[in-house]
KEBAGU-981537 format. One record per residue (C-alpha): x, y, z; residue number from 0; residue in one letter. Coordinates in nm, 3 decimals, decimal comma. Each point is the difference from the previous one (the first is absolute). Layout:
N
      xx      yy      zz   k r
       X       Y       Z NUM A
...
This chain:
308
      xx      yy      zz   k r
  18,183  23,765   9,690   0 X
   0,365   0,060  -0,101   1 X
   0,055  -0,355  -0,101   2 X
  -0,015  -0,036  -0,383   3 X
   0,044  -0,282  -0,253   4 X
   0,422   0,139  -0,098   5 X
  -0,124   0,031  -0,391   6 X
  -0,204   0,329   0,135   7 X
   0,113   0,290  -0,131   8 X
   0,161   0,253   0,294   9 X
  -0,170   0,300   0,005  10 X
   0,154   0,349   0,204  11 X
  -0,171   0,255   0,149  12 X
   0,094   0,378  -0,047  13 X
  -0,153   0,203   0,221  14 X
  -0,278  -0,087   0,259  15 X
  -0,229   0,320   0,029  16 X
  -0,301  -0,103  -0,204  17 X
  -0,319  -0,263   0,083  18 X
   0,173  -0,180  -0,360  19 X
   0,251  -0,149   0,193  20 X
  -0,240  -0,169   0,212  21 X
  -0,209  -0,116  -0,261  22 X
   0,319  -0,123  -0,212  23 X
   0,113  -0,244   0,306  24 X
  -0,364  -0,116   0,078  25 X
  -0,018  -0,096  -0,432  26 X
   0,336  -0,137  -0,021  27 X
   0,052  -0,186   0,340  28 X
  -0,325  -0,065   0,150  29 X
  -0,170  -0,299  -0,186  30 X
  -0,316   0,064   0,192  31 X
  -0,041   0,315  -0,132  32 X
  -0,309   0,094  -0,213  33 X
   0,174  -0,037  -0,339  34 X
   0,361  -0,153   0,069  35 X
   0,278   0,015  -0,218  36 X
   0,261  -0,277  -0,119  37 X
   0,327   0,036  -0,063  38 X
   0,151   0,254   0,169  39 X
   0,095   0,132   0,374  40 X
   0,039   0,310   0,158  41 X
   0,327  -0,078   0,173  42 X
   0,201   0,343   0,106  43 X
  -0,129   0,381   0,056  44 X
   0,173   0,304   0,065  45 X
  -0,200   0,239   0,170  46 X
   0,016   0,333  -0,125  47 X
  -0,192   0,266   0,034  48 X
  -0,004   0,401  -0,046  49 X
   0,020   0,165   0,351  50 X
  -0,168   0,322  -0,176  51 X
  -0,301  -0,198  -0,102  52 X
  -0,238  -0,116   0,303  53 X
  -0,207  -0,245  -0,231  54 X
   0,320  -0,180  -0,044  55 X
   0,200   0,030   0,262  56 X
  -0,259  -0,052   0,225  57 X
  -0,068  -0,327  -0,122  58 X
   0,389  -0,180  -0,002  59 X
  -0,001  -0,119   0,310  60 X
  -0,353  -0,192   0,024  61 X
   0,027  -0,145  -0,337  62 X
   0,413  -0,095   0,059  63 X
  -0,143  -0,199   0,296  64 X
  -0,294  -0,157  -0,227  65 X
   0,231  -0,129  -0,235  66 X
   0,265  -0,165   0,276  67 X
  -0,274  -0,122   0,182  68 X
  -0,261  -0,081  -0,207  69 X
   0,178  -0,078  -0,313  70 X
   0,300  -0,152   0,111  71 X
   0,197   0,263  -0,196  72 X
   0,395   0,116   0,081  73 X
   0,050   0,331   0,072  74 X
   0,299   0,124  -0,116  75 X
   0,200   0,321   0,027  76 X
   0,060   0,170  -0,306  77 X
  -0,119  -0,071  -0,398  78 X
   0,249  -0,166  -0,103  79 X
  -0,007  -0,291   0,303  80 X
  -0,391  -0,049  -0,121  81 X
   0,145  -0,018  -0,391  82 X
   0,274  -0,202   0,036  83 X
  -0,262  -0,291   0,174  84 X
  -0,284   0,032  -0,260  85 X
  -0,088  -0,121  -0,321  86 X
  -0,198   0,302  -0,106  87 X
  -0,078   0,351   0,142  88 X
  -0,330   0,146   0,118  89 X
   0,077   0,367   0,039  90 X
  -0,256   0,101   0,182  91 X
   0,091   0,357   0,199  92 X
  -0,331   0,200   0,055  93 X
   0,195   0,336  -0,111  94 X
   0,092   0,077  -0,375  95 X
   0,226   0,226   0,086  96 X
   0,248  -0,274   0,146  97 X
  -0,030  -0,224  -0,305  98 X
   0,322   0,111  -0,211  99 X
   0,214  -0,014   0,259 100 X
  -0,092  -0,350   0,143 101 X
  -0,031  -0,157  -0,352 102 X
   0,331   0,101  -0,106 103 X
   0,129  -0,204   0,332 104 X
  -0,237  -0,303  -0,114 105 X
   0,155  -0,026  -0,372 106 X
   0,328   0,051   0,130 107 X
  -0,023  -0,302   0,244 108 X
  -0,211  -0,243  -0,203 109 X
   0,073   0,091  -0,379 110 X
  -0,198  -0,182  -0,210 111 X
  -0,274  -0,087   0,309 112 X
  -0,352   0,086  -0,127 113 X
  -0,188   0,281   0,200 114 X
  -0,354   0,153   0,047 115 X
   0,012   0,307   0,085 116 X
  -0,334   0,141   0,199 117 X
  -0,193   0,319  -0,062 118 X
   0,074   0,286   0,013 119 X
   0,292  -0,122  -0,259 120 X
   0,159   0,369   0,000 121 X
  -0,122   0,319   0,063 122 X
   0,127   0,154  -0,436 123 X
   0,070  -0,129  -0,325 124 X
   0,369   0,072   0,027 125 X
   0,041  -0,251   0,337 126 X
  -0,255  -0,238  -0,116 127 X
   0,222  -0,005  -0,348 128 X
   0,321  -0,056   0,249 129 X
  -0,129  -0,252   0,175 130 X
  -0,113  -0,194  -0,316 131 X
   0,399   0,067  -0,151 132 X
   0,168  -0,100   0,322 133 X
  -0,207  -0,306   0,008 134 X
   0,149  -0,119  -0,369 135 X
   0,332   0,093   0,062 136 X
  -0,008  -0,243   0,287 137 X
  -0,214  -0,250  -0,168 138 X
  -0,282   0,012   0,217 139 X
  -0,368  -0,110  -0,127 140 X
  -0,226   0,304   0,160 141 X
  -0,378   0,113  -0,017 142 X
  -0,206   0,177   0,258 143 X
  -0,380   0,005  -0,020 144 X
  -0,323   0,166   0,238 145 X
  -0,141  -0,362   0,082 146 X
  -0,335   0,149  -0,194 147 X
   0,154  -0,114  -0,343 148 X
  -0,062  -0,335   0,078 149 X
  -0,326  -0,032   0,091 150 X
  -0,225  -0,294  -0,105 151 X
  -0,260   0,268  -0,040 152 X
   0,239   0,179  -0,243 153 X
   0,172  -0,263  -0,155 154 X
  -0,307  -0,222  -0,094 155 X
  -0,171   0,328  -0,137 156 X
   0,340   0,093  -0,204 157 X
   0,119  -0,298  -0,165 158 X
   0,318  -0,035  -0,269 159 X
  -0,319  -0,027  -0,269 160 X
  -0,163   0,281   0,058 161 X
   0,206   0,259   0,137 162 X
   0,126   0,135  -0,338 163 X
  -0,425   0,124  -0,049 164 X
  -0,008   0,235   0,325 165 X
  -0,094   0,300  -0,091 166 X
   0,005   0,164   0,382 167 X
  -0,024  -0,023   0,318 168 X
  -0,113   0,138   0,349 169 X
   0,153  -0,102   0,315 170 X
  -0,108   0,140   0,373 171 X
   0,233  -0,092   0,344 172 X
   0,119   0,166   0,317 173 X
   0,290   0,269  -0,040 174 X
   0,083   0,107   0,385 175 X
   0,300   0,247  -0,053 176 X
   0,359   0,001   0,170 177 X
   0,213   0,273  -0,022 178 X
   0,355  -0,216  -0,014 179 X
  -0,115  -0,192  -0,328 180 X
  -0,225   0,255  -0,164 181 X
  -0,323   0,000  -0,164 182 X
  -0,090  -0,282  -0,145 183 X
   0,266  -0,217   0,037 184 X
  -0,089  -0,144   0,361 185 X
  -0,392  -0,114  -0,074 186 X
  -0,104   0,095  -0,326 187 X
   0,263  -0,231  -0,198 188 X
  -0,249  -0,288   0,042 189 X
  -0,281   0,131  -0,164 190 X
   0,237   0,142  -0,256 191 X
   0,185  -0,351  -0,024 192 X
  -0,382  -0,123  -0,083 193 X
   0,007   0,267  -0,290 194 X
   0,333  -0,106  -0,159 195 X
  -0,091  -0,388   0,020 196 X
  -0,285   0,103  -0,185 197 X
   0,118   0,278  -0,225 198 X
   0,376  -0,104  -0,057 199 X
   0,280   0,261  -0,100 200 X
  -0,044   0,307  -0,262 201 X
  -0,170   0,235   0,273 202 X
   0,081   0,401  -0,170 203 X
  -0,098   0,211   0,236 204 X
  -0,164   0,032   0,331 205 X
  -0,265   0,225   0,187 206 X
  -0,111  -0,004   0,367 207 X
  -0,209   0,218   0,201 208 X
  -0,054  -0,023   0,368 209 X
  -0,178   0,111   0,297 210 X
   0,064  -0,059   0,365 211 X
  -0,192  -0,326  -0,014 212 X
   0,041  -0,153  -0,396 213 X
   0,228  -0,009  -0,263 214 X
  -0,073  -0,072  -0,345 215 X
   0,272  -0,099  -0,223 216 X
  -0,022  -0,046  -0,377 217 X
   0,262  -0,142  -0,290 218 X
  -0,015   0,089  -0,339 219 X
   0,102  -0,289  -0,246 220 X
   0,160   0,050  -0,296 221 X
  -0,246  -0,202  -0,165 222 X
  -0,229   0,209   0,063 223 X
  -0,115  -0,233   0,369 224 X
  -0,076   0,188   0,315 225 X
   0,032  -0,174   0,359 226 X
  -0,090   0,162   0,307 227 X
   0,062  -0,071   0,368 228 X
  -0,284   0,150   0,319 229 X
   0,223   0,012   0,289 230 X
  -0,176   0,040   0,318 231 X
   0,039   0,101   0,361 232 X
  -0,293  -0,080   0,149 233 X
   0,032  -0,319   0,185 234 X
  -0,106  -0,227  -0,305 235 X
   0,253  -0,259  -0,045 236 X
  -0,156  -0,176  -0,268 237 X
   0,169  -0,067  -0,340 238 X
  -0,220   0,003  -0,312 239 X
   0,027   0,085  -0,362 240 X
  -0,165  -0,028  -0,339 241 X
   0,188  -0,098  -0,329 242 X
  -0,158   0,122  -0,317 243 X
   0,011  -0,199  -0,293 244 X
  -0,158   0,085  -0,331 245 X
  -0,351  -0,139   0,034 246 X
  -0,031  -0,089   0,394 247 X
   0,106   0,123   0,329 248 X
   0,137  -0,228   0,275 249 X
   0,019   0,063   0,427 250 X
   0,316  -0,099   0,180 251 X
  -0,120  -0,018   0,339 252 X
   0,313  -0,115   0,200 253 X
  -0,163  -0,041   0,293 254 X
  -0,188  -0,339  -0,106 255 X
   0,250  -0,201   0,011 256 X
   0,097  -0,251   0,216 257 X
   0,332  -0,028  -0,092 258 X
   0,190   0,304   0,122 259 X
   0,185   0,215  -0,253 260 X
   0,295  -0,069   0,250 261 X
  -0,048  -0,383  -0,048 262 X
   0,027   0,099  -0,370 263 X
   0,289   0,205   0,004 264 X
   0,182  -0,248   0,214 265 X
  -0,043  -0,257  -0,275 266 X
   0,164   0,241  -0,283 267 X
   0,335   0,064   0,208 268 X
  -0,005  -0,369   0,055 269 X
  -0,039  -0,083  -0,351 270 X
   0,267   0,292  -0,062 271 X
   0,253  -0,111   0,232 272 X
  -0,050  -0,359  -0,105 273 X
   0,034   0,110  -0,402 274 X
   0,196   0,346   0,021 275 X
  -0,206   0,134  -0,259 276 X
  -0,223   0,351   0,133 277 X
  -0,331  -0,027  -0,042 278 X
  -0,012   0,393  -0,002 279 X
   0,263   0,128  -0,321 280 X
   0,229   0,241   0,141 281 X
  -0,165   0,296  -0,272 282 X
  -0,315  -0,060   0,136 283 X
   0,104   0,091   0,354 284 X
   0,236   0,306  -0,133 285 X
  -0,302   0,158  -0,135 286 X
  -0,227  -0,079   0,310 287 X
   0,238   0,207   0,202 288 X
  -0,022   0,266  -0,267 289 X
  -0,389   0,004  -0,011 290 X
   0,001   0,033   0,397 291 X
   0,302   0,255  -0,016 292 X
  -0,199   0,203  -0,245 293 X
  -0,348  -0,042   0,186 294 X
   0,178   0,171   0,287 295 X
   0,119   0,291  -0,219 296 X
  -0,337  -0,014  -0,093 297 X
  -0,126   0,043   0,337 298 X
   0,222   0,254   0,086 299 X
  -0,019   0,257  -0,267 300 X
  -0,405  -0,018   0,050 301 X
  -0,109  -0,294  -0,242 302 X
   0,182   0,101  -0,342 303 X
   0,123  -0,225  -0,252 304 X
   0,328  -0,160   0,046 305 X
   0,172  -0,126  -0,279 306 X
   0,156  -0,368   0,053 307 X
């Protein structure tokens, strides 16, 4: 599978301690794969991983083994081996907390390379905001996404026609919690990533209450819009939502679809690494951060109103 027509865009791999790495190789280099993708390789990986985080660590050495075997894919000793022999970087290290740090050796090695960054992009504002500055004073195209934004079930629902007419929105998903990249940063970006697709920027204020099994999260618009997120821990894995528009209601129901949001996401960084132009604006994903960072405040200080 590592043989590739040489006008294929190189792709790297940072950080091999989430299922997205697998599912990256098997899109990009697999042409049997359910939905394929053209034009790019997953070439090099470094492996990664936080040894104070089972669900990552744990999971280095199976996937690392995947990707040589399976993939054809080099494994290579440190981030800058895996820049150096890539076109483009997919930063994919399970842990937000590692994220500064290992993007400020990416732009330093590959200036001007264009990189997706996965979730959880940063764990605050302020390092999200550093990330962003460090990746323009190197020159480096960035955008991270939850691969929920792109879902046909979304994206048909919300086109560039009628998104200026939402009025609101509801969107449910899983939230399971982990204590090294709190709250809501871990699970319940995607369903929150759903909102802001929906909902765009101008979000004034946020409110969340919680119990040991749900979280309710909901954003005040300055235009006088409200969006609200049903986080759940209660085994349901399903991803659904309804957008409000002025005189009808419509279901997202990301489960009926046969193309995966994955599949979907995978397209976007292509198209982005192909183009260098985000398809997420760098604002957008600034005040994401904020809205989770303030949901958690939220949370923690028993479900009053944080300002954004």
């Amino acid at each position: 599978m590592s043989n590739s027509p040489a006008s294929d865009l190189k792709l790297g791999l940072i950080g091999l301690d989430t299922s997205h790495v697998i599912i990256f190789s098997d899109e990009f280099n697999n042409p049997e794969a359910k939905h394929p993708l053209k034009g790019a390789k997953v070439v090099a990986a470094w492996p990664g991983g936080s040894p104070d985080l089972h669900s990552s660590i744990s999971r280095v050495p199976g996937y690392t083994k995947d990707l040589s075997e399976k993939f054809g894919v080099k494994i290579m000793d440190s981030i800058e081996e895996v820049v150096a022999a890539s076109d483009a970087i997919l930063h994919t290290s399970l842990d937000g907390r590692v994220h500064l740090e290992q993007f400020k050796r990416i732009a330093a090695a590959g200036p001007g390379k264009p990189v997706f960054v996965d979730k959880p992009f940063a764990l605050s504002t302020d390092v999200a905001k550093e990330i962003f500055a460090i990746a323009a004073q190197h020159g480096n195209p960035i955008f991270t996404s939850s691969s929920l934004r792109f879902s046909g079930a979304l994206t048909r629902v919300l086109t560039p026609e009628v998104k200026p007419t939402v009025k609101g929105a509801q969107f449910q998903g899983p939230a399971a919690l982990e204590p090294t990249n709190p709250g809501f940063y871990w699970y319940g970006i995607h369903p929150i990533e759903m909102l802001y697709t929906t909902m765009g920027t101008g979000c004034r204020a946020v409110r969340c209450v919680s119990n040991d099994t749900f979280d309710v999260i909901t954003g005040f618009w300055a235009d006088d819009r409200i969006g609200s997120i049903h986080c759940n821990r209660t085994g349901n894995y399903e991803y659904h939502g309804v957008i409000h528009f002025e005189k009808t209601s419509v279901h997202v129901n990301v489960q009926a679809e046969d193309k995966g949001f994955f599949t979907c996401l995978g397209e976007a960084i292509l198209e982005f690494f192909q183009t260098g132009k985000p398809p997420v604006p760098t604002a957008e994903t600034i005040e994401l951060i904020r809205f989770i960072e303030a949901a958690n405040e939220s949370r923690a200080n028993g479900g009053r109103e944080v300002l954004m």
